[in-house]
C-alpha positions in Angstrom: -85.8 -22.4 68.0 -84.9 -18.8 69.3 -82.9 -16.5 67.5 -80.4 -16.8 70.0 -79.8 -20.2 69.6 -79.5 -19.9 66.4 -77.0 -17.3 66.4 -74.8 -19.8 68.7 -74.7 -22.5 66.0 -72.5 -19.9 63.7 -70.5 -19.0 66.7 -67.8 -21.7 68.4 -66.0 -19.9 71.3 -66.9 -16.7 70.4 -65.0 -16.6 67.1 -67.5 -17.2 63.5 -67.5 -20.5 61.4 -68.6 -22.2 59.0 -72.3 -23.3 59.4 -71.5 -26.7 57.9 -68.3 -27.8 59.9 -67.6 -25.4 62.6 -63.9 -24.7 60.9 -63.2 -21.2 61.5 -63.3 -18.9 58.5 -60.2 -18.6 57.3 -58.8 -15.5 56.7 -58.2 -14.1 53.1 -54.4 -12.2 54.3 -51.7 -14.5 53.3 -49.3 -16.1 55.7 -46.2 -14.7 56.6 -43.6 -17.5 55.2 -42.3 -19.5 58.2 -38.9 -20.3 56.9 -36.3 -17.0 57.3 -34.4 -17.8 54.5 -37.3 -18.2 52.1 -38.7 -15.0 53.8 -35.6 -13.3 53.0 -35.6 -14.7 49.4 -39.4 -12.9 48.7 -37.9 -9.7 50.8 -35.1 -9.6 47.7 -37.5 -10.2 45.4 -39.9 -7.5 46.3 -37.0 -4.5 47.1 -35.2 -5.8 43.8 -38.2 -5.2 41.9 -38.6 -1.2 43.4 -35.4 -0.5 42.7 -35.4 -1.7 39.0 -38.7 0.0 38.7 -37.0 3.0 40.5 -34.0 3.3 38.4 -35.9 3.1 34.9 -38.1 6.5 36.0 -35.3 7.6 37.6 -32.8 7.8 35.1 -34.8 8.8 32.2 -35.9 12.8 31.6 -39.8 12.0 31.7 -42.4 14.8 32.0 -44.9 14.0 34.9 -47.5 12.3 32.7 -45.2 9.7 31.3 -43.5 9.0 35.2 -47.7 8.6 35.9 -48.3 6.1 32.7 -44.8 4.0 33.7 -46.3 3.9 37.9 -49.8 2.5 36.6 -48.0 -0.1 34.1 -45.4 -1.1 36.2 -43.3 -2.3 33.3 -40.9 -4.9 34.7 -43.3 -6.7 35.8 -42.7 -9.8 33.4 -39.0 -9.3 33.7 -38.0 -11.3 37.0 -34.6 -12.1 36.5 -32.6 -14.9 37.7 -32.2 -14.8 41.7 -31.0 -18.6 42.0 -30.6 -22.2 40.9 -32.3 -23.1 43.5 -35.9 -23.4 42.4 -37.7 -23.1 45.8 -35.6 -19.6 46.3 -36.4 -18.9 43.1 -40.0 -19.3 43.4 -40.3 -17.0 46.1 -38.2 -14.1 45.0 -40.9 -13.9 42.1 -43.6 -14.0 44.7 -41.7 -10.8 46.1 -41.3 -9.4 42.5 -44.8 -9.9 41.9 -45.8 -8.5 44.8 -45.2 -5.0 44.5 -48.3 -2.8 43.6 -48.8 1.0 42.5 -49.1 2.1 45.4 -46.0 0.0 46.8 -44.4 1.8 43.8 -45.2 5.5 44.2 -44.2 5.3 48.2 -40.5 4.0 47.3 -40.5 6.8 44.4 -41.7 9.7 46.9 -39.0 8.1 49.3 -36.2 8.3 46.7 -37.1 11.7 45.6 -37.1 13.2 49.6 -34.0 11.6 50.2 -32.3 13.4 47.0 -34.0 16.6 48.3 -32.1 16.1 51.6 -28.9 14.9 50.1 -29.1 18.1 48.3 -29.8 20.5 50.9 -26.7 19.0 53.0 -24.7 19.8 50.8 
């Protein structure tokens, strides 16, 4: 066999697969959820855990080392509270609460603090 016919057994249509059953590799990003209302239940999830994160740095008198600690930790993080009865909704708000990271974190923090900056200098 030539090498480029064995290149063409990994390849179907130009995209890769797998050697074994020519599936297509399947990509490691997750899905966007389908369903809007679902959607919107993970959305809530995810902004409700910011702003809970946001509003225990926020209203405590913390030196910069301490606001660092509490951005690595991400202390809420076992705390999801109760979104609904429903336990599908449910289920996906604490994929959204879950789903914030550091980084997620530190963004909505720099946001808050321009946004006070701002508010300030209006006034």
């Amino acid at each position: 066999m030539t090498r480029g016919h064995q290149r063409a057994q990994y390849q179907y249509h130009g995209h890769e697969c797998s050697a074994v059953n020519h599936a297509p590799i399947e990509n490691l990003t997750p899905k966007r959820i389908q369903n809007r209302v679902y959607r919107q239940c993970a959305k809530d999830g995810f902004n409700a855990r910011l702003k809970a994160e946001l509003n225990q740095v926020l209203n405590q008198e913390l030196n910069s080392e301490q606001v660092l600690n509490t951005a690595n930790n991400l202390s809420l993080a076992s705390n999801i509270p109760l979104y609904s009865h429903h336990a599908t909704r449910q289920s996906y708000f604490n994929l959204g609460w879950q789903a914030v990271t550091t980084a997620h974190f530190i963004r909505a923090k720099a946001r808050a603090q321009n946004q006070v900056s701002v508010n300030k200098v209006v006034k």
